[in-house]
Structures are given as C-alpha cells and as structure tokens.
C-alpha positions in Angstrom: 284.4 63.5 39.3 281.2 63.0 37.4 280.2 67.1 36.3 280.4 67.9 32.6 282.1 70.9 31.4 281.4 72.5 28.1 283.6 74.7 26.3 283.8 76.8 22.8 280.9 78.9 23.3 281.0 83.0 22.2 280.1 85.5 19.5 279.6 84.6 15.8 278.0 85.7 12.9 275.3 84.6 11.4 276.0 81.5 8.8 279.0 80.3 10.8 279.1 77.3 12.0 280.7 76.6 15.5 281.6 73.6 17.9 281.0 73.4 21.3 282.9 69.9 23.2 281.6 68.5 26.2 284.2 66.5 28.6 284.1 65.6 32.5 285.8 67.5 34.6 288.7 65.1 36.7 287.3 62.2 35.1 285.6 60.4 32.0 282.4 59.2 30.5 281.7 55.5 31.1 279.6 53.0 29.1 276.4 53.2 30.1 276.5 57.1 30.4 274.2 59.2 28.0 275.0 62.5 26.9 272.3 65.4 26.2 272.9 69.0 24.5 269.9 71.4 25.5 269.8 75.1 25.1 268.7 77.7 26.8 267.8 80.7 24.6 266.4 84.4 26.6 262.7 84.1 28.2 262.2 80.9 26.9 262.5 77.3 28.4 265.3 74.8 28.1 264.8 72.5 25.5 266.7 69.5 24.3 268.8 69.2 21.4 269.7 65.7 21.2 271.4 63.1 23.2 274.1 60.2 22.0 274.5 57.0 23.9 278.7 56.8 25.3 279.1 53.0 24.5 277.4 52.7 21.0 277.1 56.5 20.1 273.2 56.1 19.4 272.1 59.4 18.4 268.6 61.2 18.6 267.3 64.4 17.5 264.8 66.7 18.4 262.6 67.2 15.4 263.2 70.5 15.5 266.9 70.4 15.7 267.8 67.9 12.7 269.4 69.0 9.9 271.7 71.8 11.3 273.0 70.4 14.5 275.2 67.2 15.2 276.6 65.4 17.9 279.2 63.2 18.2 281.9 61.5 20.3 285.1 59.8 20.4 285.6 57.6 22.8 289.1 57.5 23.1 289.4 61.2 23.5 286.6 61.2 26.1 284.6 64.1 24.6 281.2 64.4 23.0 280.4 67.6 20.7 277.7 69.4 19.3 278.4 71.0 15.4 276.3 73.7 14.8 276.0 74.8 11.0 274.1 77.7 9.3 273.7 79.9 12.7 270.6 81.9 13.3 270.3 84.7 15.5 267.7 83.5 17.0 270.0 80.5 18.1 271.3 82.4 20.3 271.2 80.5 23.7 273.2 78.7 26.8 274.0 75.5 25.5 274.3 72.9 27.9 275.9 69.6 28.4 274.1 67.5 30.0 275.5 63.6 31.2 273.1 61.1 32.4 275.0 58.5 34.7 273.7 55.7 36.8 270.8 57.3 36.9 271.3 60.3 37.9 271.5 63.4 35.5 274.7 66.1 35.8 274.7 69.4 34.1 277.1 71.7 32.8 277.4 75.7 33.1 276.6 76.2 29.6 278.5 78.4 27.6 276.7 81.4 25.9 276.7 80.9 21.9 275.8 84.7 20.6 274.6 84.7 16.7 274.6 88.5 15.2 273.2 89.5 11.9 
C-alpha cells in the first residue's frame, strides 16, 4: 500500500492546540520517502505547510507557517505529525498528508480541523 491516511482532525477552540498523525495505510514510509502537510482552507487554494524528509527527518517551512506549526516523525512508529499551537479561526482548513515516493506524490483525504471563536 503506498496511500497516506491522516487522522485527529475536528472542532476546537480557538488557542488550542491539536495534532493531526499521518501513517500509510497497509504499509510504511521508506527512506527516501518525503512527507508534506498542506491545507485546504474554504475558497482558497491548497497551500503547503511544510514537508520532512523520512530517513533524516529534514524539515522545511513555509514562511508563513513557522512559528505555530511542527512536524515530526518517528521512525520506528511509522508516523509523521503535524502540531498545531495557538489555533486561529481562520485556520480552519482540510489538512492534508501528503507522501512523495519514488517519484510519485500520494495524497490523503484530509481531515477537516474547525477553529471557533
């Protein structure tokens, strides 16, 4: 299997923080994988989060998204994650797990993270 699944998305209040974890479904991430978090937020276009390299765990941001948002993976629980702290409502998106393997780029369904004021 090489699809990524995403889970931990719903409703929170502004301030929280929340996780989402990104694993693949049937099978696992491999070493030259890369894995992307984008989001999705209404009428607007998907944009990228950051991404983190499966072998080293190189991480990249966005310049828009550092400070509040992290990724990370362990390697021996074959899962990558996104932290989210100090939700806005206006982060209120799909957030999607993306994996980039041997070339070839596999999304997730993207769960639907909800911020209220």
């Amino acid at each position: 299997q090489v699809q990524p699944a995403e889970s931990g998305g719903g409703v929170v209040q502004a301030g929280d923080s929340l996780t989402l974890s990104c694993s693949v479904s049937g099978g696992t991430f491999v070493g030259d994988d890369m894995v992307a978090w984008y989001r999705q937020a209404p009428g607007k276009e998907r944009e990228v989060i950051g991404t983190i390299t499966w072998d080293a765990g190189s991480r990249h941001y966005a310049d828009s998204m550092r400070g509040r948002f992290t990724i990370y993976r362990n390697y021996h629980e074959n899962r990558a994650w996104l932290h989210m702290n100090g939700l806005k409502p206006e982060d209120t998106a799909i957030y999607y797990c993306n994996r980039q393997h041997d070339s070839v780029v596999y999304w997730g369904q993207g769960p639907q993270v909800t911020v209220s004021s």
